[in-house]
PyMOL Python script that loads the backbone (N, CA, C, O; Angstrom):
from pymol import cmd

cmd.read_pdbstr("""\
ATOM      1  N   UNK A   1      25.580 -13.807  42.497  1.00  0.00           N
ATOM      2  CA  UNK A   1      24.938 -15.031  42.022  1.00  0.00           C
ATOM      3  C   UNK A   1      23.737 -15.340  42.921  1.00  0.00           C
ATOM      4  O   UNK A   1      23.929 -15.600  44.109  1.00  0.00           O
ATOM      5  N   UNK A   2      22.918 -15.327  42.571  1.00  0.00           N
ATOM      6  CA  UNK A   2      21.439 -15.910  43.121  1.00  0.00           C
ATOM      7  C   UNK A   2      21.378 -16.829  43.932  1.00  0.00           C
ATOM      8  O   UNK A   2      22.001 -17.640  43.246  1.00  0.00           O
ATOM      9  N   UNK A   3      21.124 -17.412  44.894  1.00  0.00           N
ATOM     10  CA  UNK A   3      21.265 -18.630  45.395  1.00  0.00           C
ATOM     11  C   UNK A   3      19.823 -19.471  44.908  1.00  0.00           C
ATOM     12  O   UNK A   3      18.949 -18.911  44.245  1.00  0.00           O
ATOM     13  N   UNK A   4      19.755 -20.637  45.272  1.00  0.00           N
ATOM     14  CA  UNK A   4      18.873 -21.706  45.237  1.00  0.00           C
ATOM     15  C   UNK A   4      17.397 -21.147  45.612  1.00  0.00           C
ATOM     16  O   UNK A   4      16.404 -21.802  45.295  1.00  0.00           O
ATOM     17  N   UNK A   5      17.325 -20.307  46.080  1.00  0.00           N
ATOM     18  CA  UNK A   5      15.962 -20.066  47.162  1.00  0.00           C
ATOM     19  C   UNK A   5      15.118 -19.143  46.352  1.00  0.00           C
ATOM     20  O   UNK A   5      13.908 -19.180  46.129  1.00  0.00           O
ATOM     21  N   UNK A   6      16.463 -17.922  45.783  1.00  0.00           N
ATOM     22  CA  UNK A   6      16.046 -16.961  44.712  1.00  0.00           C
ATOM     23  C   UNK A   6      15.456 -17.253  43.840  1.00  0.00           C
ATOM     24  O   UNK A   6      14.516 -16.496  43.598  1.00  0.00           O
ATOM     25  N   UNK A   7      15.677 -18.695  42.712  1.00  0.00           N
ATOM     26  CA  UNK A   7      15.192 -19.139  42.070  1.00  0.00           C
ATOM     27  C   UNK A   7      14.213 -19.904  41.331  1.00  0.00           C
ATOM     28  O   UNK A   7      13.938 -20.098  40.147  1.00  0.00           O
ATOM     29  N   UNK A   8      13.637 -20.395  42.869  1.00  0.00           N
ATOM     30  CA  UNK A   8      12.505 -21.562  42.996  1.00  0.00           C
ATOM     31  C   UNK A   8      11.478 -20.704  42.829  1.00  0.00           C
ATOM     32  O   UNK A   8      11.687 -19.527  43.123  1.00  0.00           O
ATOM     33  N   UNK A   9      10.192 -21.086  42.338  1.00  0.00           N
ATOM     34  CA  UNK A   9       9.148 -20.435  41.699  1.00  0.00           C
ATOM     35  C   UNK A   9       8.194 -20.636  43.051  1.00  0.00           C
ATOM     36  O   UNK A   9       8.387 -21.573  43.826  1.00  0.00           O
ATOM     37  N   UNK A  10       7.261 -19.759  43.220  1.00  0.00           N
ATOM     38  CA  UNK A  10       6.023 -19.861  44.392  1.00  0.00           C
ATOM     39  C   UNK A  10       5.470 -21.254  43.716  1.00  0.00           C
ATOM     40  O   UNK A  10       5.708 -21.726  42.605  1.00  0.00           O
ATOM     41  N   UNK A  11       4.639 -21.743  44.797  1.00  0.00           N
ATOM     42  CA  UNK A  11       3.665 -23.017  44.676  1.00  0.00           C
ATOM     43  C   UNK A  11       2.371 -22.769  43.474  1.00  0.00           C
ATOM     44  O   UNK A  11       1.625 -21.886  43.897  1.00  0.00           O
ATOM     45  N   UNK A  12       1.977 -23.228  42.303  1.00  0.00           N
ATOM     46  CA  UNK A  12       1.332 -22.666  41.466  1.00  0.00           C
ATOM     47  C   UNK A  12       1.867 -22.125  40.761  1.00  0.00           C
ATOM     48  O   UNK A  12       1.075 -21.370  40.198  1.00  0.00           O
ATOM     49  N   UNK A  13       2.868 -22.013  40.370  1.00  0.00           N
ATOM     50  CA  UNK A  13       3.610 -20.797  39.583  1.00  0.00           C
ATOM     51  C   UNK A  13       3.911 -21.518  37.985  1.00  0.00           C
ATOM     52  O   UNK A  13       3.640 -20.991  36.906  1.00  0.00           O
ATOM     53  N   UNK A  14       4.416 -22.590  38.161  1.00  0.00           N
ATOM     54  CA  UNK A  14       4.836 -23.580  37.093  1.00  0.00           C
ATOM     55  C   UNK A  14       3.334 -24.087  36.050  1.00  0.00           C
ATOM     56  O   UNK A  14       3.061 -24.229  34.859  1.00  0.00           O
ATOM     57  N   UNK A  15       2.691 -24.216  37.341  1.00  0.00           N
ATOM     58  CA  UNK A  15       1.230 -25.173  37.109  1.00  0.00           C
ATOM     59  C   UNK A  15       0.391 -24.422  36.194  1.00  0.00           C
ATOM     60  O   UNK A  15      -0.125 -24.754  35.126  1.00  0.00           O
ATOM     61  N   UNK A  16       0.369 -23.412  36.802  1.00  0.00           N
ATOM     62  CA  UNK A  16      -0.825 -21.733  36.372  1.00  0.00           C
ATOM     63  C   UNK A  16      -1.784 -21.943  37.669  1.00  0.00           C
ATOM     64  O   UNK A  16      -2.533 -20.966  37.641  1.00  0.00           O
ATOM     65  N   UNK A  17      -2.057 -22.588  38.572  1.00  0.00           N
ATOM     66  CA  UNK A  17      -2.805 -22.764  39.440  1.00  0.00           C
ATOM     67  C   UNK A  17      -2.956 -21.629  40.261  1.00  0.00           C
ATOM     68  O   UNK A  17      -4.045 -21.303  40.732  1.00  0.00           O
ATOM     69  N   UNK A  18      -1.933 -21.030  40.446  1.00  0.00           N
ATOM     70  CA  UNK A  18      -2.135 -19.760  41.288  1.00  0.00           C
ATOM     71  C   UNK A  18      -2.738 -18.832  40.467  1.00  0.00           C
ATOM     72  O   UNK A  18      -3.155 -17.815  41.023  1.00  0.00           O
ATOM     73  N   UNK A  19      -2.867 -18.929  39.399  1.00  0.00           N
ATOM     74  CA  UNK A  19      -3.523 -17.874  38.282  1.00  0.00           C
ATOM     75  C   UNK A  19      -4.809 -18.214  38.186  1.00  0.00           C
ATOM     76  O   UNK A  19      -5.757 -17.436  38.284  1.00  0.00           O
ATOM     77  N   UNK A  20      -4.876 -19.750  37.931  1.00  0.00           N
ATOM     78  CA  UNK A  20      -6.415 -20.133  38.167  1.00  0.00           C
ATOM     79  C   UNK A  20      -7.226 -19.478  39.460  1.00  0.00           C
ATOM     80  O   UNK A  20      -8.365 -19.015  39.395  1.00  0.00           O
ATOM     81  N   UNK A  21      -6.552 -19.526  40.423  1.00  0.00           N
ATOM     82  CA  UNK A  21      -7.401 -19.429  41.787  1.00  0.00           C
ATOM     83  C   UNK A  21      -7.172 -17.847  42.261  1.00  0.00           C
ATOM     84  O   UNK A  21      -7.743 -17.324  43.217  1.00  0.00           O
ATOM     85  N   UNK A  22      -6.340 -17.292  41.500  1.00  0.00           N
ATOM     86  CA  UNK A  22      -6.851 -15.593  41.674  1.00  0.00           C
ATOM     87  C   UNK A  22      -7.918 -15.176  40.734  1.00  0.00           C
ATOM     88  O   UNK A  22      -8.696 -14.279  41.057  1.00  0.00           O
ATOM     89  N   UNK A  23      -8.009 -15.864  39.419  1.00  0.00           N
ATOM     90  CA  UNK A  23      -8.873 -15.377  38.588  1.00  0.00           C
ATOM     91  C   UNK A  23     -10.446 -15.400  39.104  1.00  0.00           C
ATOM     92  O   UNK A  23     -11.365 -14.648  38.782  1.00  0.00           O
ATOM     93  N   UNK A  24     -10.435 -16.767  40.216  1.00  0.00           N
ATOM     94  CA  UNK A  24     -11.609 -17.901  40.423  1.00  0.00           C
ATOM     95  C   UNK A  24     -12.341 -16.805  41.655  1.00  0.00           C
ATOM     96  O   UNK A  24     -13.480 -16.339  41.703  1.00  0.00           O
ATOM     97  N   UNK A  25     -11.063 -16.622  42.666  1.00  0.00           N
ATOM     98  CA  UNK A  25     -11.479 -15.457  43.405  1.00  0.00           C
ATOM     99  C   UNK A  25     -12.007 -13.629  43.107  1.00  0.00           C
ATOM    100  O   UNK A  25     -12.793 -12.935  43.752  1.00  0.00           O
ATOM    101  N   UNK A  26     -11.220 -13.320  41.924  1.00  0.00           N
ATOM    102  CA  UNK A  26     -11.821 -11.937  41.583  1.00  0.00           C
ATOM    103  C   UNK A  26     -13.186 -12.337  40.984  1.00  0.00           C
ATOM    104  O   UNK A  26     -14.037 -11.449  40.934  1.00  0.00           O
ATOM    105  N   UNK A  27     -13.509 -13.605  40.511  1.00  0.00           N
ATOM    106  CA  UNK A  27     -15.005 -13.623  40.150  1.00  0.00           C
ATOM    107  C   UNK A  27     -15.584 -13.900  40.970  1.00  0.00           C
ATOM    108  O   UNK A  27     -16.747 -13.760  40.593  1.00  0.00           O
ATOM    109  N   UNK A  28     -15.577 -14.283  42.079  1.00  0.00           N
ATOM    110  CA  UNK A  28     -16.907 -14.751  42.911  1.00  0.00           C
ATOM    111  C   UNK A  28     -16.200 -13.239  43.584  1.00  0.00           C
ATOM    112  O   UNK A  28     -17.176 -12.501  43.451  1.00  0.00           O
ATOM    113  N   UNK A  29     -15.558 -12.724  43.954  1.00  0.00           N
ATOM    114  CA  UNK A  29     -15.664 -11.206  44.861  1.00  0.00           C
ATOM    115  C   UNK A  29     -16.750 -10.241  43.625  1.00  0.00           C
ATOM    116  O   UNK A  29     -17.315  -9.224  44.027  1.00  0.00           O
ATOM    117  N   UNK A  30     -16.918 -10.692  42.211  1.00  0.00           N
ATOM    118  CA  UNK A  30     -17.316  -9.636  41.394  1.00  0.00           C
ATOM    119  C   UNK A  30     -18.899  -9.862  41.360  1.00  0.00           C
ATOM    120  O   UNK A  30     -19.725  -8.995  41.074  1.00  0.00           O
ATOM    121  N   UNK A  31     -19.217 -11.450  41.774  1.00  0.00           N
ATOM    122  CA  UNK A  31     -20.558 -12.124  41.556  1.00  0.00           C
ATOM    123  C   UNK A  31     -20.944 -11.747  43.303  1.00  0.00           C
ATOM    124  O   UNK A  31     -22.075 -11.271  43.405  1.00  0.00           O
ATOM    125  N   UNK A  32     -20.645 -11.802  43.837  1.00  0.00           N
ATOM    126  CA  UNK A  32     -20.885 -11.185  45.425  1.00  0.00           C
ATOM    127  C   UNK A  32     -21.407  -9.646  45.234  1.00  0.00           C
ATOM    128  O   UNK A  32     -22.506  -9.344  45.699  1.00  0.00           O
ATOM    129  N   UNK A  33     -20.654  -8.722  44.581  1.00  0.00           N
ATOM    130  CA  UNK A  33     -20.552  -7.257  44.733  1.00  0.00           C
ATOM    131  C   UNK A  33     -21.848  -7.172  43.865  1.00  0.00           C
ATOM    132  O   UNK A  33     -22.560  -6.169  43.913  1.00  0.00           O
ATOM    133  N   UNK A  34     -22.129  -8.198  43.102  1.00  0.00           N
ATOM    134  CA  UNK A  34     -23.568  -7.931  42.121  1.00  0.00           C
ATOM    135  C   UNK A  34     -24.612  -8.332  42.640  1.00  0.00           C
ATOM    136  O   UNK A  34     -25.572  -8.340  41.869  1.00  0.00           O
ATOM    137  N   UNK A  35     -24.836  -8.737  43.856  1.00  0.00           N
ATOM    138  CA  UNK A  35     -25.799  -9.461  44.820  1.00  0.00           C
ATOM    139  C   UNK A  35     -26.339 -10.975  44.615  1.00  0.00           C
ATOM    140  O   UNK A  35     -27.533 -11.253  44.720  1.00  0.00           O
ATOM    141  N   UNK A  36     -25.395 -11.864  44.329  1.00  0.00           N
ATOM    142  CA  UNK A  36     -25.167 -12.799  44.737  1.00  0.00           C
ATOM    143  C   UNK A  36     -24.624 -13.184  46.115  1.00  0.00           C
ATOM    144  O   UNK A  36     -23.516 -12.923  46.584  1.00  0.00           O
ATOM    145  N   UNK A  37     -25.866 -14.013  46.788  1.00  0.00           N
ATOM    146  CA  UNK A  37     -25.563 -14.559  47.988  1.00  0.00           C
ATOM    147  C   UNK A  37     -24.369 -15.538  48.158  1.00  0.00           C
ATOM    148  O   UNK A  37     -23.847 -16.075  47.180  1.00  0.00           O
ATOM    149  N   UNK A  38     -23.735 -15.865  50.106  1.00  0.00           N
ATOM    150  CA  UNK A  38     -22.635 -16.291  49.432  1.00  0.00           C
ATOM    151  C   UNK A  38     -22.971 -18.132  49.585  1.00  0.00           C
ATOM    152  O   UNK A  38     -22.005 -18.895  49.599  1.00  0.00           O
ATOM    153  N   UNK A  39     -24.303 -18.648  49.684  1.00  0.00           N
ATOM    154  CA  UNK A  39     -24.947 -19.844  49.794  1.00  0.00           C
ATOM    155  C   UNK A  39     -24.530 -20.209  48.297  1.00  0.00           C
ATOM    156  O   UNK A  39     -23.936 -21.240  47.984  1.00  0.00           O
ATOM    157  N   UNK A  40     -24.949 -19.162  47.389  1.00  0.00           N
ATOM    158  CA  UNK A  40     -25.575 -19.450  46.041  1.00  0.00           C
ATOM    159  C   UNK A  40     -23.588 -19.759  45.281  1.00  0.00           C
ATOM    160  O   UNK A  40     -23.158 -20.634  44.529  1.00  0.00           O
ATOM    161  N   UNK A  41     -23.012 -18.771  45.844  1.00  0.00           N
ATOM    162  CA  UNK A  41     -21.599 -18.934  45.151  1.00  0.00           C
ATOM    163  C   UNK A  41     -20.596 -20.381  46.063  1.00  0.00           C
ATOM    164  O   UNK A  41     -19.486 -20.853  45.815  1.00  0.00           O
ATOM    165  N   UNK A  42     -21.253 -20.593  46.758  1.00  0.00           N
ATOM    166  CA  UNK A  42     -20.803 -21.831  47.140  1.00  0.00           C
ATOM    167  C   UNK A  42     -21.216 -22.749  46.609  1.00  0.00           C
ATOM    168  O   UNK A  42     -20.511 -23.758  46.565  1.00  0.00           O
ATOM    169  N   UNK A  43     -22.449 -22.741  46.037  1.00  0.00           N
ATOM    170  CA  UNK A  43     -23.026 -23.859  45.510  1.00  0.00           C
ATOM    171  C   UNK A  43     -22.346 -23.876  43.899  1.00  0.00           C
ATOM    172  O   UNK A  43     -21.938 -24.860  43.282  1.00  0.00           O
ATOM    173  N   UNK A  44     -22.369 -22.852  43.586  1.00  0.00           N
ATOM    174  CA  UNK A  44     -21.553 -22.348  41.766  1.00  0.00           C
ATOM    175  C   UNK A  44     -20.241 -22.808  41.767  1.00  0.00           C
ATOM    176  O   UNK A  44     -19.798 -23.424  40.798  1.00  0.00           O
ATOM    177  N   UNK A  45     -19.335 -22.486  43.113  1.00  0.00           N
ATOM    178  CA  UNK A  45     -17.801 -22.990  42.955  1.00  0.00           C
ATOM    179  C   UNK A  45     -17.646 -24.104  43.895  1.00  0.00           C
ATOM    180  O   UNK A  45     -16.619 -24.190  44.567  1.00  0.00           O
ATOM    181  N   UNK A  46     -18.428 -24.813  43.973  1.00  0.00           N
ATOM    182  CA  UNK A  46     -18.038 -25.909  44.951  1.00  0.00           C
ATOM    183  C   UNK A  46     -17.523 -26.012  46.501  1.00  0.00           C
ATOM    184  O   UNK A  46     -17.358 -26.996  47.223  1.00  0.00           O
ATOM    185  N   UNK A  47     -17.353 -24.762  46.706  1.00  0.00           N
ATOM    186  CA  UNK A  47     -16.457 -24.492  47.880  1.00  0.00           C
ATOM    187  C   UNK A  47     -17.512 -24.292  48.785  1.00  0.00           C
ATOM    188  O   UNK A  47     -18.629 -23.967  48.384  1.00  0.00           O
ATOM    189  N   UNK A  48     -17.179 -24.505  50.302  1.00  0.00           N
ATOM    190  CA  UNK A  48     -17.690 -24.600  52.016  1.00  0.00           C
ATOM    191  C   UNK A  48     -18.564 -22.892  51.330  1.00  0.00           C
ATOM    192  O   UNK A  48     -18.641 -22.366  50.220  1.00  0.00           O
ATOM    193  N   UNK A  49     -18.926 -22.643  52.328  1.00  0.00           N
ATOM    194  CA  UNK A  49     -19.793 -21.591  52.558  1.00  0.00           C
ATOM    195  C   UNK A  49     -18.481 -20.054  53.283  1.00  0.00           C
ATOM    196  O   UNK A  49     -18.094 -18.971  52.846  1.00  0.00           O
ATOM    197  N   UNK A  50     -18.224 -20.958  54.672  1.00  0.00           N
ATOM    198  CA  UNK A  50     -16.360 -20.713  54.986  1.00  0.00           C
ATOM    199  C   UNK A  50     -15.710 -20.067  54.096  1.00  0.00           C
ATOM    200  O   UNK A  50     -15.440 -18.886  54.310  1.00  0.00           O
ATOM    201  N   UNK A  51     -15.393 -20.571  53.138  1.00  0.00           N
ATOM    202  CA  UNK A  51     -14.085 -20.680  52.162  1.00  0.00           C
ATOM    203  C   UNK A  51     -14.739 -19.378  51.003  1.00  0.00           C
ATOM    204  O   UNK A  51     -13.982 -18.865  50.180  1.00  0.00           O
ATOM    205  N   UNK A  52     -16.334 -18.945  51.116  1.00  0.00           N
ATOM    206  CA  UNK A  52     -16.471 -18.195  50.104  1.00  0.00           C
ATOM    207  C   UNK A  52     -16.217 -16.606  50.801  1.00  0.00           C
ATOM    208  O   UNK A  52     -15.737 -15.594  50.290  1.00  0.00           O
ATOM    209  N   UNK A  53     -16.809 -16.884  52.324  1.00  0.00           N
ATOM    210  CA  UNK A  53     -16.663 -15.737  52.759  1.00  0.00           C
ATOM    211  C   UNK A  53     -15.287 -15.024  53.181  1.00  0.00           C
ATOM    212  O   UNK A  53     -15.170 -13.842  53.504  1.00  0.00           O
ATOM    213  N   UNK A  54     -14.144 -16.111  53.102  1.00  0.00           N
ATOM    214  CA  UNK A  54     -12.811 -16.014  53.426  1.00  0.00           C
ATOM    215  C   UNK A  54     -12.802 -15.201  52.143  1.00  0.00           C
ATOM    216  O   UNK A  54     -12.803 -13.982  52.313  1.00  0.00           O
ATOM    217  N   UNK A  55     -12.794 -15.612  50.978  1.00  0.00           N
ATOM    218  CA  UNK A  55     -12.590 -14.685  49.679  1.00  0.00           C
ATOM    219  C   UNK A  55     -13.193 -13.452  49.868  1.00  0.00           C
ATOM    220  O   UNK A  55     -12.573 -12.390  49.898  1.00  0.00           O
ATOM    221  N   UNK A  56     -14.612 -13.596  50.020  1.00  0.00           N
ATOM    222  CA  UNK A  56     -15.298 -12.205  49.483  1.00  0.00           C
ATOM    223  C   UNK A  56     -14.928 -11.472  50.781  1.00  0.00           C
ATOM    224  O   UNK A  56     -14.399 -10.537  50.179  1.00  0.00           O
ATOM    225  N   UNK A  57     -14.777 -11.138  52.048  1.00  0.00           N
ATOM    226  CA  UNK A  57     -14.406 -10.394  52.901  1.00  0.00           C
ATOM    227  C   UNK A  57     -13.020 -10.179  52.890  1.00  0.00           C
ATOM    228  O   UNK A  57     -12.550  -9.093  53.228  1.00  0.00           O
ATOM    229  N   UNK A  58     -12.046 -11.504  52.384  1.00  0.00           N
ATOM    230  CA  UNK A  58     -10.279 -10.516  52.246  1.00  0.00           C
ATOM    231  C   UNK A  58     -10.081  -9.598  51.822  1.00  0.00           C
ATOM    232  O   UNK A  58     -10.552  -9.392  50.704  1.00  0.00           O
ATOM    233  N   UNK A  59      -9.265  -8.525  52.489  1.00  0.00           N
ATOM    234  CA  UNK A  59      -8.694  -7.367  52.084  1.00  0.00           C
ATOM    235  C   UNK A  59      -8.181  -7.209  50.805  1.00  0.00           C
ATOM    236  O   UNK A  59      -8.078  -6.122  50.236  1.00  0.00           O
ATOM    237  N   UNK A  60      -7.750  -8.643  50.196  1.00  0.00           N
ATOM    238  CA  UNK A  60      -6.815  -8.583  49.072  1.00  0.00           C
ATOM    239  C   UNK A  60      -7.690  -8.471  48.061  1.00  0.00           C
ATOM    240  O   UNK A  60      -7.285  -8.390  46.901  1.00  0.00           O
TER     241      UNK A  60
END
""", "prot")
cmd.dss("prot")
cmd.show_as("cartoon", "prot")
cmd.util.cbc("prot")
cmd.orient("prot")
């Protein structure tokens, strides 16, 4: 029998949010790889300058 822990869904999971924000990330890694600066994709997704290069340089 599964316990309690087995069952609980990741954070986003219920929402689609985690789906939103992988989708949100393979596009700005795809708008980067096409030579988009990462000033310009910060300004497109709202996000720090920080937060774009955290995406486009992760391994994942």
């Amino acid at each position: 029998m599964p316990s309690k822990e087995d069952t609980r869904k990741k954070w986003g999971e219920t929402s689609g949010t985690r789906d939103y924000i992988r989708k949100r990330n393979e596009d700005i890694k795809s708008k980067h790889k096409g030579g988009q600066t990462v000033l310009n994709l910060a300004e497109e997704f709202f996000l720090s300058i920080d937060s774009i290069k955290k995406i486009v340089y992760s391994k994942k």
